[in-house]
N, C-alpha and C positions, 0 to 999 in steps of 0.2 A: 295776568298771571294765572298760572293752574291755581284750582283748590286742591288738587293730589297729581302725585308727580307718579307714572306707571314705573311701578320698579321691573328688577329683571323677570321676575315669576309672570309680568305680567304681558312684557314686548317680546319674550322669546319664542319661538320656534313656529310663528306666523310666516305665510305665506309673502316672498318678494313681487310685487306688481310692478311690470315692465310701463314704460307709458304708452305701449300699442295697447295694452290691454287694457287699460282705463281712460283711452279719450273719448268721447262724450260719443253716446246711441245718437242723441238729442238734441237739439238747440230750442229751447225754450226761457220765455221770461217768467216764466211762473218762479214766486219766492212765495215761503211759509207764511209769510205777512198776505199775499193776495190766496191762495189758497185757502186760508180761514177766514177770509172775509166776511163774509156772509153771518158765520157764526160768531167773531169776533162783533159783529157790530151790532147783534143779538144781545150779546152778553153784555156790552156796553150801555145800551138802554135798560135793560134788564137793573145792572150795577146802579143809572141816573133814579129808575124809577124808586129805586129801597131808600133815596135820600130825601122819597115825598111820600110826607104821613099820606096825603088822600091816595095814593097808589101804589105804596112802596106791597100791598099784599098781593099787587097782581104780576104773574108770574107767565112771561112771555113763552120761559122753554115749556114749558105744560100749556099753554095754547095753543105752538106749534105742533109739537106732539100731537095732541088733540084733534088738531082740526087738518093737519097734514095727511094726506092719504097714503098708507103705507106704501101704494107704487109710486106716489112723488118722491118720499122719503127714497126710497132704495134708488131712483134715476137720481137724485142726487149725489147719495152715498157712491154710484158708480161712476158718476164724473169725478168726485174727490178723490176716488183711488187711482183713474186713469192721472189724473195731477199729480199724484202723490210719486206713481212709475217714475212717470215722464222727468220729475224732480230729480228722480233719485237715476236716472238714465244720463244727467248731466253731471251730478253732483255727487254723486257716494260710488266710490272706486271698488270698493265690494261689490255692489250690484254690477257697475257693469262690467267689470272683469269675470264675474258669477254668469251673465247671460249671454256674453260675447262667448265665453268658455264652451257652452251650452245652444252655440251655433245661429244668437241672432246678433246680425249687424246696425239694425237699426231699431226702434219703435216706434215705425208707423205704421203699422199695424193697430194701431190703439185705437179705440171709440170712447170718446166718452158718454155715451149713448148705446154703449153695448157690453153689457157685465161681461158676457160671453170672450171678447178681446183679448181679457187679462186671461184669461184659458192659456194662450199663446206661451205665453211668461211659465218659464220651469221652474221648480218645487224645489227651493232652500231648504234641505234638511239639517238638521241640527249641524253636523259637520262642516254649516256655514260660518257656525262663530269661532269654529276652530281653526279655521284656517286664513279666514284676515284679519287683521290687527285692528283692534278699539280705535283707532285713527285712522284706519281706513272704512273702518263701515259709518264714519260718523260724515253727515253730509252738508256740516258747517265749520266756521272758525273754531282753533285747537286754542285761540287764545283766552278763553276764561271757559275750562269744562272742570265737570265730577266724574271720577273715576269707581264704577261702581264695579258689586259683582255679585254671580248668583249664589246661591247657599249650596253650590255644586254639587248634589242630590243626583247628578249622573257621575259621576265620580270625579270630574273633573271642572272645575267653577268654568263659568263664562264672565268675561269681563267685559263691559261695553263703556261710552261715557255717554253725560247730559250734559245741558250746560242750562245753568242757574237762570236764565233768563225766560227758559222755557216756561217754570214755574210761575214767572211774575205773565206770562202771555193767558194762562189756563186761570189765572187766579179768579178774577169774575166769574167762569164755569163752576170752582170750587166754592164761593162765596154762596151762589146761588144754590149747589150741595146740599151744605151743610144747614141755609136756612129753610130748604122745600124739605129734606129727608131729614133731620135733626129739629126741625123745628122752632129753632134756637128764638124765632121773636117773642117765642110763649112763658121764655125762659127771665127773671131778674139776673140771673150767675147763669153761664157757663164754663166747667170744669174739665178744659180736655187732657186727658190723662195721655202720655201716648210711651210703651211701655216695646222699646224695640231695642237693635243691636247697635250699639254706634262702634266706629274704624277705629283702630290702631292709629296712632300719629304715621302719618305718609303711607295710608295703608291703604286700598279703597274702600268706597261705605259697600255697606251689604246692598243690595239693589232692592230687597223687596221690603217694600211700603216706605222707601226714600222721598219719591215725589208726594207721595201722601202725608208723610212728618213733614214736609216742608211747606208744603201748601198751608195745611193748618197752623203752623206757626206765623207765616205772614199773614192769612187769615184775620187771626187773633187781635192782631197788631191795630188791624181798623177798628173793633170793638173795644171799647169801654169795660162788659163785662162776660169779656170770653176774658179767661188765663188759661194760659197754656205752659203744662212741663213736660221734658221729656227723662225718662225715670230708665235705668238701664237694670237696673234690680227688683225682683218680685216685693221684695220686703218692703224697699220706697216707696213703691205704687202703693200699696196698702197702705203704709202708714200715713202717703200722703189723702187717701180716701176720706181716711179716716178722721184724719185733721179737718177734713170739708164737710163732711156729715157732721162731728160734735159744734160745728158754727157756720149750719145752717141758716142763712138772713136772706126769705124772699126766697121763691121758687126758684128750684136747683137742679140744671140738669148735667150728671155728671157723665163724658163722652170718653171711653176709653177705647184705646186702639191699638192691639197688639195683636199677639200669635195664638193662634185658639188651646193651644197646651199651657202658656201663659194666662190666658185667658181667666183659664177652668183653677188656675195657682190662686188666681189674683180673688178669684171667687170662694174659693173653698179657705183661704185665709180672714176671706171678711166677716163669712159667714159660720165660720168655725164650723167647716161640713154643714149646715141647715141648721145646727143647736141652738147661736144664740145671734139672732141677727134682725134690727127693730126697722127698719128705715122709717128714718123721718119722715112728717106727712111733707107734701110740699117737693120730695125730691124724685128726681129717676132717673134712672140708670140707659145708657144705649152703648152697644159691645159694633164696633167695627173690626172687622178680621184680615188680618193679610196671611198670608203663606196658606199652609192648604186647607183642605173646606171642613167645612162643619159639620158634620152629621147630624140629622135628627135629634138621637136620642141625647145627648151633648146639650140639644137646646132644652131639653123637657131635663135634664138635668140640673143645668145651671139655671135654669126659671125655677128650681123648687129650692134651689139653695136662696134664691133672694126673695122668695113668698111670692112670683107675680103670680103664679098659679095655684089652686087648689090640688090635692092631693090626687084626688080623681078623675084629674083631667084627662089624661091620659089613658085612661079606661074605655073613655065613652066612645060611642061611636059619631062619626063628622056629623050625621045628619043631628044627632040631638046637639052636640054643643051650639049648633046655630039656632037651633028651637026658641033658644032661651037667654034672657039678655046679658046673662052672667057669665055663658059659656060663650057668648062673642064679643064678651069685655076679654077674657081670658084669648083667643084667640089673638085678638087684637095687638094686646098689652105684648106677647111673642114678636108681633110680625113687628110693631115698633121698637122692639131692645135689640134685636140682634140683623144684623148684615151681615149678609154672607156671599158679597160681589166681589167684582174684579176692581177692588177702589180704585186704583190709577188711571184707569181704561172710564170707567164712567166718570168721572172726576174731570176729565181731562175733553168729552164729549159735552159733561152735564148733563146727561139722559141716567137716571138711577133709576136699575130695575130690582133695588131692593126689596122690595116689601113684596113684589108677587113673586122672587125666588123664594125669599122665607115662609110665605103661604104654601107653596107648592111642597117645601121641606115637611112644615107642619101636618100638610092634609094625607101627603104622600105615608108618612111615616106612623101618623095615626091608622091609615087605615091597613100596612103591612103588620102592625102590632093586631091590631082588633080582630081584623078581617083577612089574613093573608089567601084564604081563597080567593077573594074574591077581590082582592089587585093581584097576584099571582103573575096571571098573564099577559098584563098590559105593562107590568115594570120588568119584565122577559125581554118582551118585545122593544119598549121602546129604553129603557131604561139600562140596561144589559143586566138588568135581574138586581139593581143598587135602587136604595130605597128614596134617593134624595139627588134634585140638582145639585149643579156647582155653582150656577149663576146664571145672570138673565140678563139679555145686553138687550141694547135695543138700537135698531138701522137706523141712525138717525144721518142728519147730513155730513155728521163729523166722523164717521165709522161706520167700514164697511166689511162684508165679512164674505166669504167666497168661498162656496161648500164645495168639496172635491167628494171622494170615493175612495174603495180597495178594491183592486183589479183582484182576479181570479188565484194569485197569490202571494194577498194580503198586502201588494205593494201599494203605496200612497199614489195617485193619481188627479191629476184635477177635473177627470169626466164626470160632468154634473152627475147627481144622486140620480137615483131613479124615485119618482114620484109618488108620492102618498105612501113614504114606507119611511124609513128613518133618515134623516135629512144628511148624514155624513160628515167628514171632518173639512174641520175650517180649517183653510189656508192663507188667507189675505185679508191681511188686517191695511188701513191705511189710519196712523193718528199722529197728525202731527209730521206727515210726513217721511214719517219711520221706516216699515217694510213693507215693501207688497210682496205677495208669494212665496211667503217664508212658513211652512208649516210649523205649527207651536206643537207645544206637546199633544196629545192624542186626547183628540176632542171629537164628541158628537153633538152637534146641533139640531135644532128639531124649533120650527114655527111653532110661536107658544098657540095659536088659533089653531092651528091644527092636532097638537098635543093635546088642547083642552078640547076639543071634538072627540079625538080617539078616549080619552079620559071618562067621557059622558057615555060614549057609546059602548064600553067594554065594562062601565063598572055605576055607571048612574050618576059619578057626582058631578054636578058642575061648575068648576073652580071658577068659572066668569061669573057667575050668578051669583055664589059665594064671596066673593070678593067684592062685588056688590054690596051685599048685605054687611061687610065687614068695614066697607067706605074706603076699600082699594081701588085706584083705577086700574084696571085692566088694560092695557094699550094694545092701538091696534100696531104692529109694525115688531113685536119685540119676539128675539129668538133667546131659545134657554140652551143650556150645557145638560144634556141631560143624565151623562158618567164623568164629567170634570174630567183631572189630568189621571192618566192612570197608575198615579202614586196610591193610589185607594187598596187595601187590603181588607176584604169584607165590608161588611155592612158599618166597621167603625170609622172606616176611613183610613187615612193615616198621620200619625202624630209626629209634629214636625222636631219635637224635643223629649226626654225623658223629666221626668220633676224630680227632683233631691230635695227631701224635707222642703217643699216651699220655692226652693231652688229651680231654675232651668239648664239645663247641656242640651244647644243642638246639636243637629245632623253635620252642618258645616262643620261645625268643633272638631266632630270625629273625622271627618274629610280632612281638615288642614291637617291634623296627627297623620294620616295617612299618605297626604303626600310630600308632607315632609320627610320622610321616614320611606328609601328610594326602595325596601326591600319589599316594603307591603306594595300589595296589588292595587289598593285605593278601595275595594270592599270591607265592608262593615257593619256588625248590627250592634245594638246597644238596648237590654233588656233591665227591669228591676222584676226581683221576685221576692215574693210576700211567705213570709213562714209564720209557720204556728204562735208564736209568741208575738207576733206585731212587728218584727224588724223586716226592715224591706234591704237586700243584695242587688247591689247595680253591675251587672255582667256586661263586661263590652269586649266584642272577639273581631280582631283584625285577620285579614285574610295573607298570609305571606307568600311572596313570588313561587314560584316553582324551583326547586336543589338549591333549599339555602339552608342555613343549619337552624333548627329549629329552637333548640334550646337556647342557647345562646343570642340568637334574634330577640325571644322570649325576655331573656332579662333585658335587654338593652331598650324594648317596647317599653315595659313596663317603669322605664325610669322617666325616657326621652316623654311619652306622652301624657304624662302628670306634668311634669316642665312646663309643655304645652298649651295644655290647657286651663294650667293657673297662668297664663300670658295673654289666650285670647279670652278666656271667660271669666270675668270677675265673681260671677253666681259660685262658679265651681272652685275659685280660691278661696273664698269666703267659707264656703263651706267646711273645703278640706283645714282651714286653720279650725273649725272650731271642733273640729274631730279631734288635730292635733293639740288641740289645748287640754280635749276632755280623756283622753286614752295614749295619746301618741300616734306613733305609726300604725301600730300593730290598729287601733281603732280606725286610721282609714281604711286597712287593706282588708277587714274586717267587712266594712259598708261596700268598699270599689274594688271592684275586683275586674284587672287586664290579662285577655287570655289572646295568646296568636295560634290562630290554628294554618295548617297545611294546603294549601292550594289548593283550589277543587271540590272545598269544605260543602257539604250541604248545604249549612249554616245558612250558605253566601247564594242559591241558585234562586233565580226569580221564578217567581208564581207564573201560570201561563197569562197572556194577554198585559204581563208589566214593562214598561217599559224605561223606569227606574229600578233600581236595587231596592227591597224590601229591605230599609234597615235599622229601622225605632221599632220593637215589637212589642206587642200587647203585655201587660204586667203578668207572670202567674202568681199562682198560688202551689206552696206544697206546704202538705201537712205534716210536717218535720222540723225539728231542731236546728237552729242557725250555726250551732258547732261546727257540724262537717258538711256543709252546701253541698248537693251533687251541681256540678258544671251544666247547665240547659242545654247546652250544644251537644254534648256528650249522651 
């Protein structure tokens, strides 16, 4: 039986596939079971060895790692992706309807002994999810799936499924996780918080950080003293915090795992903004992140709301905090609280390149703050002028990663980068079988060895030798993100929700209002602005079709989209009842305020180099009376 049944929003207006067009490129016996062989029976010793005190601390994927030479690792990674085609050349009607379409009739052309091969294989643009149905890009039995979807941030969600099984195949990968990067043997309690969206009854789940809550809850299930909850409101999360710090018994590590605007709710609630906040001795904190990235300044933020830093950390320059033992406890104590990876992707490999993306965010960021002369031109160059990765994978046997290029106008292309300059975007991913040559959102990659070359030689510091001293390994084989997805608006990033007193509203929120609602275009931004007396006005402006009556629209938004999203966001019902309890209406419309503006709006035009909608904006400030708001748009 399904876990969720695709309703109409979600089977309609997908492309018909003839069966000329989806019978097999391929004849091959390769199945997901022999394809992860190798690593499945890794992870399986791995799993025997933690059930033997004299050996359970030795850690097989970090000796592979280790002692693998990164051109083993990648001739590896390149026969797993040719498997991965060739699978998906038999079995997933999407691919090969997509590459039959695309003018190849077979895949022998394939090497698994030649990265170069997959070159052949044309470039699945986004337009690929749109146009075959969740059942046909999936390249197994429909009899036990999840029907997920994405937080539709291009204006229009993508739906795909998984099927629950998956989870229990990768579980040994995650186990191993969470005891190499978490730490958890050093722990008596582990408390993992995990603070996400859950679905509508027959609805599908939200797709990002799914397989991640799920891993950890069966996870849990083998330990004694992991507990695990999943908490769908900012308030729970904290108040469940907090119930674990006042009964404290035995060293406590508590592990939360949400959306980094959540995140910073979850923090600035425990910590009553930095004012009054003691942590037990004995306990610590680790922030896993899903949805978009994290910024620097975010980390040295929330590290000063939970005391792990001194005040002046952030001052100094890189070369002295390592000087001194104090300032590479402080470094450290960073690089262990917060992760800022692709959790599902490394999760699902077991190669976590958390701690040297978080190093690189820290060193990066420090020395833009301190010194911006003098990183200037090497985060221009390699960086596109953004002060901080997104993430740091690393080639290992179970993921591969296939750097393409932009032709001379700007088109995605798969001709290898050109050398010694910036490594280009990825297009081919193989995990699990998934997609080969499907370009992800707009990604640059860059050899972290050669990164950390150019890093040394343009500005002195050097983050291997640093990491070193800090008792990070450095790996050889691992590549970085070096501008993440291009949802980033400046140096802050971008913020995947607005916060209402404590509260969350996402991005999707305003998406579903939007496409429910046949007159709106599906653009929208959603701002809060801060006036003179401390009251904060949350402005949210839809974008309407072209010759439709404005006013009129106008009321019927303003009704239809409250409905809405007291249905999908419990945060934002919660709220508007205690509005209504304290003032009435007049006190919601007062705080929220729904505006539709006219097609074509400013409001609504992307920044150059986005390829999302800029539509969560940075909080302002005006120095005026909350009486008579002026409109931000306006």
């Amino acid at each position: 039986m399904r876990e969720s049944n695709l309703d109409e929003q979600i089977t309609s207006t997908y492309a018909t596939l003839s069966p000329e067009q989806v019978a097999p490129l391929v004849e091959t016996e390769l199945t997901l079971a022999s394809m992860d062989r190798a690593t499945t029976a890794i992870m399986r010793a791995q799993h025997a060895l933690a059930r033997l005190p004299l050996l359970k601390s030795l850690n097989l994927i970090a000796l592979l790692q280790a002692f693998t030479p990164a051109s083993v690792q990648r001739k590896l990674a390149v026969k797993k992706a040719v498997q991965a085609a060739q699978y998906l050349g038999q079995h997933n009607r999407a691919c090969i309807a997509f590459w039959r379409e695309h003018g190849l009739q077979t895949l022998d052309f394939l090497d698994p002994q030649d990265a170069d091969s997959l070159r052949h294989l044309p470039v699945m643009e986004a337009e690929f999810f749109y146009t075959y149905s969740p059942e046909d890009r999936f390249s197994r039995s429909l009899d036990d799936v999840t029907a997920l979807a994405s937080s539709g941030s291009t204006g229009k969600p993508k739906h795909f499924l998984t099927c629950p099984a998956d989870a229990l195949r990768t579980l040994p990968a995650m186990t191993q996780f969470i005891r190499s990067n978490w730490k958890i043997d050093a722990f008596e309690r582990v408390e993992i918080v995990v603070h996400t969206i859950r679905a509508e009854p027959d609805a599908p789940q939200w797709g990002a950080g799914y397989n991640m809550t799920r891993l950890l809850s069966l996870v849990a299930e083998d330990y004694p003293y992991i507990h695990f909850v999943h908490l769908t409101e900012v308030e729970a999360a904290v108040a469940h915090i907090r119930e674990v710090l006042a009964n404290v018994a035995g060293k406590t590590l508590i592990a939360v795992y949400s959306y980094p605007p959540d995140t910073s709710a979850i923090i600035r609630e425990l910590t009553d903004s930095g004012r009054d906040f003691d942590c037990p001795p004995g306990v610590s904190f680790k922030f896993m992140l899903t949805g978009e990235a994290l910024p620097p300044y975010r980390l040295f933020q929330m590290a000063t709301w939970l005391h792990i830093i001194e005040a002046d950390f952030a001052s100094r320059r890189v070369e002295e905090l390592v000087q001194d033992a104090a300032g590479r406890r402080q470094l450290r104590a960073l690089v262990d609280t917060f992760s800022t990876g692709f959790g599902a992707a490394e999760i699902q490999t077991g190669f976590s390149g958390d701690d040297t993306t978080a190093l690189w965010n820290l060193v990066l960021a420090l020395l833009q703050r301190n010194e911006p002369e003098r990183v200037a031109p090497f985060l221009e160059r390699c960086f596109d002028g953004q002060s901080f990765p997104w993430s740091a994978l690393k080639t290992g046997p179970n993921i591969f990663l296939l750097l393409g290029s932009q032709d001379a106008q700007g088109r995605s292309t798969l001709d290898p980068p050109a050398k010694g300059g910036h490594a280009g975007i990825v297009f081919a991913t193989a995990l699990s079988g998934a997609v080969v040559n499907c370009k992800l959102d707009y990604m640059h990659i860059w050899d972290m060895a050669e990164l950390a070359a150019a890093l040394r030689a343009e500005t002195g510091v050097n983050i291997r030798q640093l990491a070193r001293r800090l008792g990070i390994r450095y790996g050889a084989g691992e590549m970085i993100l070096t501008n993440g997805r291009m949802d980033q608006t400046g140096a802050g990033g971008l913020e995947a929700a607005i916060s209402w007193s404590g509260q969350s509203i996402y991005g999707h929120n305003f998406h579903t209002v939007a496409s429910r609602i046949a007159e709106l275009t599906g653009r929208f931004t959603a701002q809060g602005v801060d006036y003179r007396g401390g009251e904060r006005v949350f402005w949210v402006h839809f974008e309407a079709q072209r010759a439709v009556d404005l006013a009129a629209l106008q009321r019927r938004v303003a009704l239809e989209a409250v409905e809405i999203l007291e249905s999908v966001n419990r945060e934002f019902a919660h709220q508007r009842s205690r509005l209504l309890q304290a003032g009435g209406e007049a006190a919601f419309r007062r705080t929220f305020r729904i505006q539709v503006l006219p097609y074509g709006h400013a409001r609504f035009q992307r920044e150059p180099g986005q390829q999302k909608y800029r539509y969560i904006l940075k909080p302002q400030y005006r120095d005026e009376d909350v009486e008579s708001p002026n409109d931000p748009a306006l």
